[in-house]
Kinemage of the C-alpha trace (Angstrom):
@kinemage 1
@onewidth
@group {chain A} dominant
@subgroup {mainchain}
@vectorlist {calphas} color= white
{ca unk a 1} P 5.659 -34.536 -72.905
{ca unk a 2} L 5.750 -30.649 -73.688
{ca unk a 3} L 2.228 -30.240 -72.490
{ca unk a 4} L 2.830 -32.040 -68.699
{ca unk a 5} L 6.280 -29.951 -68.923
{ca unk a 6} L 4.465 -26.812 -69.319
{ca unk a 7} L 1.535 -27.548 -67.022
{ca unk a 8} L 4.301 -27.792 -64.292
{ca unk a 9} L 5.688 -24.686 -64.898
{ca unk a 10} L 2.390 -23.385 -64.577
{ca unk a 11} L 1.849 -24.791 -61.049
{ca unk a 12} L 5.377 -24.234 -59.389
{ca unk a 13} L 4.848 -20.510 -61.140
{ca unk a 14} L 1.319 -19.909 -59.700
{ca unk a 15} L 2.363 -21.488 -56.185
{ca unk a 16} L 5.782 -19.448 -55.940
{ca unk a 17} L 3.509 -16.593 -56.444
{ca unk a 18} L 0.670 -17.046 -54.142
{ca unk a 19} L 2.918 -17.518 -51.730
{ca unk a 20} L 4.969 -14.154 -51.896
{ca unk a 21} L 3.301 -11.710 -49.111
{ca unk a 22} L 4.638 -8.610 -48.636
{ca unk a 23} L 6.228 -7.707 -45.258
{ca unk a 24} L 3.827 -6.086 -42.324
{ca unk a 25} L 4.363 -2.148 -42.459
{ca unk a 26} L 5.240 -1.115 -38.730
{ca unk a 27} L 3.334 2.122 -37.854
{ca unk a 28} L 6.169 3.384 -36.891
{ca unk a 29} L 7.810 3.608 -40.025
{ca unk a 30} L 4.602 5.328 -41.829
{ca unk a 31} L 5.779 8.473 -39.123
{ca unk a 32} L 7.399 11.333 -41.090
{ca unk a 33} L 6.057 13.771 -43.880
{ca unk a 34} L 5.309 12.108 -46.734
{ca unk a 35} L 5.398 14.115 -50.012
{ca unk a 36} L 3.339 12.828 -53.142
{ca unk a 37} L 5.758 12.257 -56.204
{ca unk a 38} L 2.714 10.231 -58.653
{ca unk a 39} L -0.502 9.441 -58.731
{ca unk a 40} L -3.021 7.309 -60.200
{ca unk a 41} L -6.715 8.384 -60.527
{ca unk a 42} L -8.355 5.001 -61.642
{ca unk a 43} L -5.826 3.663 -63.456
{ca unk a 44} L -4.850 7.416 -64.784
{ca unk a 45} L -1.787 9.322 -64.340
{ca unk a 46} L -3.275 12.656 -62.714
{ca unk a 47} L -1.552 15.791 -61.454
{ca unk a 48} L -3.869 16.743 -59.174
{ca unk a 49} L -2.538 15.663 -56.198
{ca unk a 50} L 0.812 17.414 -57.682
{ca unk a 51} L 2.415 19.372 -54.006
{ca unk a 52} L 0.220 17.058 -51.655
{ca unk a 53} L 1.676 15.961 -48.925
{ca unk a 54} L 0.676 13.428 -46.246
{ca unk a 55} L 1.969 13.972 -42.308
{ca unk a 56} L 2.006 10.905 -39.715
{ca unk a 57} L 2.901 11.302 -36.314
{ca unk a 58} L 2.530 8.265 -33.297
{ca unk a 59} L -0.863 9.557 -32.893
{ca unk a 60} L -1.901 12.270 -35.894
{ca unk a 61} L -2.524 12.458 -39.223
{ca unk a 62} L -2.684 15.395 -41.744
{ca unk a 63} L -3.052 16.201 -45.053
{ca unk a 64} L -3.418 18.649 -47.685
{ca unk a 65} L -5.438 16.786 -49.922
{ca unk a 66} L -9.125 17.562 -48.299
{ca unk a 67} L -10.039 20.683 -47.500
{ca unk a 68} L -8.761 21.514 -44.299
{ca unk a 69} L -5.220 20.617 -42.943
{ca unk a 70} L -6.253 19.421 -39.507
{ca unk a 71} L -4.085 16.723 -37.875
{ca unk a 72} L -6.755 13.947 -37.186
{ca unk a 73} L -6.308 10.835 -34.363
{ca unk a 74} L -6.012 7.880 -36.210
{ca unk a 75} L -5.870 4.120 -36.466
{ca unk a 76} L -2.967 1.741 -38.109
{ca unk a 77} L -3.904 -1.774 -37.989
{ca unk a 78} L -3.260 -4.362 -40.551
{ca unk a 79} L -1.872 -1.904 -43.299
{ca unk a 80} L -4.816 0.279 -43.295
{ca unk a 81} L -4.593 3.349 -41.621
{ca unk a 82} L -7.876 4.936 -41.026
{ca unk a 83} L -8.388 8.442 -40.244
{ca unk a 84} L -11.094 10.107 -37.417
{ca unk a 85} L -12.342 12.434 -39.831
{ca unk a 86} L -15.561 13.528 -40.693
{ca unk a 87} L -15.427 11.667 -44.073
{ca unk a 88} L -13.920 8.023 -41.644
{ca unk a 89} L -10.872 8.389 -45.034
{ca unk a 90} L -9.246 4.974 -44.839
{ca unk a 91} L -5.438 4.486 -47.090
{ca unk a 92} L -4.313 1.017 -47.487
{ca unk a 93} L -0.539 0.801 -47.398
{ca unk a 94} L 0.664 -1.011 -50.068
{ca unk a 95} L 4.510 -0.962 -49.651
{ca unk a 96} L 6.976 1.001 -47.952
{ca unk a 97} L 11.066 1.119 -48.380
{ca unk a 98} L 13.375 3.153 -46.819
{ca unk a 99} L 12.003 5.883 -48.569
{ca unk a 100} L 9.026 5.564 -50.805
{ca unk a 101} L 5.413 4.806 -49.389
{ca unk a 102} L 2.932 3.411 -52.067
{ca unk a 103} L -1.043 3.821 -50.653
{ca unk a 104} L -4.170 3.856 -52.037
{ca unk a 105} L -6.951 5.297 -50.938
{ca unk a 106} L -10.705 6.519 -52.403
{ca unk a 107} L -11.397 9.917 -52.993
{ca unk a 108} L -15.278 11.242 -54.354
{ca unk a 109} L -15.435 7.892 -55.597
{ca unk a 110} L -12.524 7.829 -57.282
{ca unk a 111} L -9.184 5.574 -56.700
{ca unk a 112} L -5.792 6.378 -56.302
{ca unk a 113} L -2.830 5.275 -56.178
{ca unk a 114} L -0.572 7.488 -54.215
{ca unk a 115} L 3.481 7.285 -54.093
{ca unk a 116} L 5.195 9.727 -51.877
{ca unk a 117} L 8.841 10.196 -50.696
{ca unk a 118} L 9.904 10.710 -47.483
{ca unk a 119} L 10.787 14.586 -46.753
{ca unk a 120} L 14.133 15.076 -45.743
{ca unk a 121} L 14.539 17.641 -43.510
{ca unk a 122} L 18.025 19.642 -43.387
């Protein structure tokens, strides 16, 4: 009796899971400066991306964390965003609140994890 009891908590668990799907990020909403708060380099707190910064227009995006700061065309389609750069950078949007983006992206063949805050400007 305890073992079916378990193996359906096990089920309804695993289905109630698989079935949670984050909502679709708007492109919209990814518009603003974004500055970086953490980040991961494969699986590593680092503080090298420590006063990076990511900027998204309707049509542009810049950043501080390659070498130049040139505001790029890109693309937004199903969470990832990627950027007509020289080095084609692609950042997968993981989540986004009201004021917190959460992206991760490859770097030199490394991975972050990036989570910025939205700059408020006064």
């Amino acid at each position: 009796m305890c073992r079916s009891l378990s193996f359906v908590f096990y089920v309804v668990f695993f289905i109630s899971c698989a079935q949670e799907k984050s909502a679709p990020v708007l492109a919209e909403n990814l518009q603003g400066k974004w500055i970086i708060k953490e980040a991961t380099r494969n699986n590593r707190e680092t503080k090298l991306l420590n006063k990076g910064y990511f900027e998204i227009s309707d049509s542009t995006f810049k950043t501080n964390l390659l070498k130049d700061e040139v505001a790029y065309p890109y693309s937004y389609s199903g969470k990832i965003l990627k950027v007509k750069d020289k080095n084609s950078s692609a950042y997968n949007v993981k989540s986004l609140n009201s004021d917190t983006l959460i992206i991760w992206t490859k770097i030199k063949k490394f991975e972050f994890k990036i989570t910025t805050v939205k700059y408020k400007y006064d």
